[in-house]
C-alpha positions, 0 to 999 in steps of 0.5 A: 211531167213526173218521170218516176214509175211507181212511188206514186205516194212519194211523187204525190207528196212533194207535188204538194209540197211544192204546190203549196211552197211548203218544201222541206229544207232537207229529204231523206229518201232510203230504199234498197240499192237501184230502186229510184230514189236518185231518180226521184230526188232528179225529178224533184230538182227539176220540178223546184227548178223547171221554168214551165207553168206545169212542173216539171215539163221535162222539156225546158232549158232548166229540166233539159240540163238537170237531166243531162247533169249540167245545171249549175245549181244541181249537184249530184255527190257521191262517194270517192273509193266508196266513201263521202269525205269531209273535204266533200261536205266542206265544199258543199257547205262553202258553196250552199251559201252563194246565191243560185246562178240560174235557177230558183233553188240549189238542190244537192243529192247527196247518195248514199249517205252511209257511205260518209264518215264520221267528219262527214256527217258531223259536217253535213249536219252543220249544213242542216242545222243551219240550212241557207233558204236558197237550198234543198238537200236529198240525201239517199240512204238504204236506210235510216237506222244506218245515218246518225239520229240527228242527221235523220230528224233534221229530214223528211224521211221518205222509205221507197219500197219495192215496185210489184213485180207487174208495174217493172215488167209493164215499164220495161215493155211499154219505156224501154222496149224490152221483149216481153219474155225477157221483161217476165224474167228481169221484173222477177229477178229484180226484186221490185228494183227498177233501176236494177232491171233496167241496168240488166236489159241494157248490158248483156254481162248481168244475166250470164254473170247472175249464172255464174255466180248461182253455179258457183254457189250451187258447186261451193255447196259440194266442197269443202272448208279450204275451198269456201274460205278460199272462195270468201277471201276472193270475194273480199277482193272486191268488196263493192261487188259483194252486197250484190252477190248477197242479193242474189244468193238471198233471192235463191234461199229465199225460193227454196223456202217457198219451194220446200213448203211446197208452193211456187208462187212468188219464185224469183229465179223462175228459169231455174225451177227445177233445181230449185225443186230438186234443192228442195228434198235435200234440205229441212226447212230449218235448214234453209231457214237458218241459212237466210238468217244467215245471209241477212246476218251477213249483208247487215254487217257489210252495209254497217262496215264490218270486215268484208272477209271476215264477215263472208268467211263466216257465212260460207262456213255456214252454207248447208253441204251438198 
């Protein structure tokens, strides 16, 4: 049983590639950060290897040791530092060419593909010019645009987008029985993100430090030009942490749009509508309008690398006053 919420078209696709022994040797599955391209790239390694009739029972020996991490012939790769070494894709391609040790396929799950450099990708892409038959790549990306062209037309692309903000609230409720006040607050706020969400009803820090960084944010917007380059270069400190932090300052920007074209429906930060109501005087639409540009601006030079510091010292100089 397919264990993927939401994504059904994705989920239905590889059913029938599987079911018709017509599976791509290589998958790109791009989305946005926490949105279950990792788990469905899982669930597809265990339906290629699960030793039921229907695939995958989730229960066998084979599904049972993908899913704790154990299998022999299903690898999980990510970044070391936050970033995909050659030596990584060296490995992999020494090791793609031995036959599998249990199951019927080698399934490698390469995350966060854009974290690779150069080498790399130049590596990987021998792999997949040249793939052994016994082998399957996933490759997870937030995007396509951000992989080299020859690496993405050697794959079957798969765009994950974001859940409705009912199927993730319905999913924290009915899997992992989140109450249903919380499940309304954490669906809204995770932007169709399941992964995100669940991450949140788990660990009692995301809520309390999503405040904190609103209140920072709200309190930067009072201050003045030492104190914002101040405040960029501290969050340059941690720069893994900042597309997050873009993510959540995106989310608030975007409601004030909605709040200052005086509509409400689709409000993210629902528990802070009346700040977000008051916001809304202070500021022209264009005002707020060039700020999100801005911060879409901003969160595209980090995914494409650019100085951390540089790039959030820009944007802060940029944030409307107070």
């Amino acid at each position: 049983m397919w264990q993927v919420v939401g994504h059904k078209w994705a989920v239905d696709l590889l059913r029938r590639a599987l079911a018709g022994e017509r599976v791509a040797h290589a998958y790109l599955l791009t989305g946005p950060p926490q949105i279950g391209k990792r788990s469905l790239a899982l669930n597809f390694a265990q339906a290629l290897n699960c030793l039921d009739e229907e695939k995958p029972c989730g229960q066998c020996l084979a599904c049972s040791k993908i899913a704790h991490g154990s299998h022999p012939d299903v690898q999980v790769i990510e970044g070391e530092g936050g970033t995909l070494k050659i030596d990584q894709m060296r490995t992999l391609r020494r090791e793609a060419a031995l036959s599998p040790l249990e199951g019927r396929w080698k399934v490698y799950i390469i995350r966060q593909m854009e974290q690779a450099t150069a080498e790399a990708a130049n590596c990987l892409l021998k792999t997949l010019e040249e793939p052994p038959p016994h082998v399957i790549l996933m490759l997870t990306a937030s995007e396509a645009e951000a992989l080299l062209p020859t690496i993405v037309s050697r794959c079957q692309v798969l765009n994950l987008r974001p859940l409705t903000t009912e199927t993730v609230q319905r999913a924290l409720q009915e899997r992992w029985g989140v109450d249903v006040e919380r499940t309304r607050l954490l669906a809204c706020l995770s932007g169709g993100r399941l992964g995100w969400a669940i991450a949140a009803s788990q660990n009692n820090v995301v809520l309390p430090q999503r405040e904190k960084h609103l209140d920072e944010m709200l309190e930067l917007m009072g201050q003045g030009r030492i104190e914002r380059l101040e405040y960029a270069q501290q969050l340059s400190r941690n720069p893994e942490a900042a597309p997050e932090l873009l993510h959540l300052w995106l989310s608030w920007w975007r409601d004030l749009l909605l709040a200052a074209s005086g509509s409400t429906v689709g409000i993210v930060n629902i528990d802070r509508e009346d700040t977000l109501r008051a916001q809304a005087q202070r500021y022209s639409l264009g005002q707020v309008r060039d700020f999100v540009e801005a911060l879409r601006a901003a969160a595209w030079r980090l995914e494409h690398n650019a100085n951390t510091r540089l790039t959030l010292e820009v944007l802060m100089l940029s944030l409307p006053a107070r």
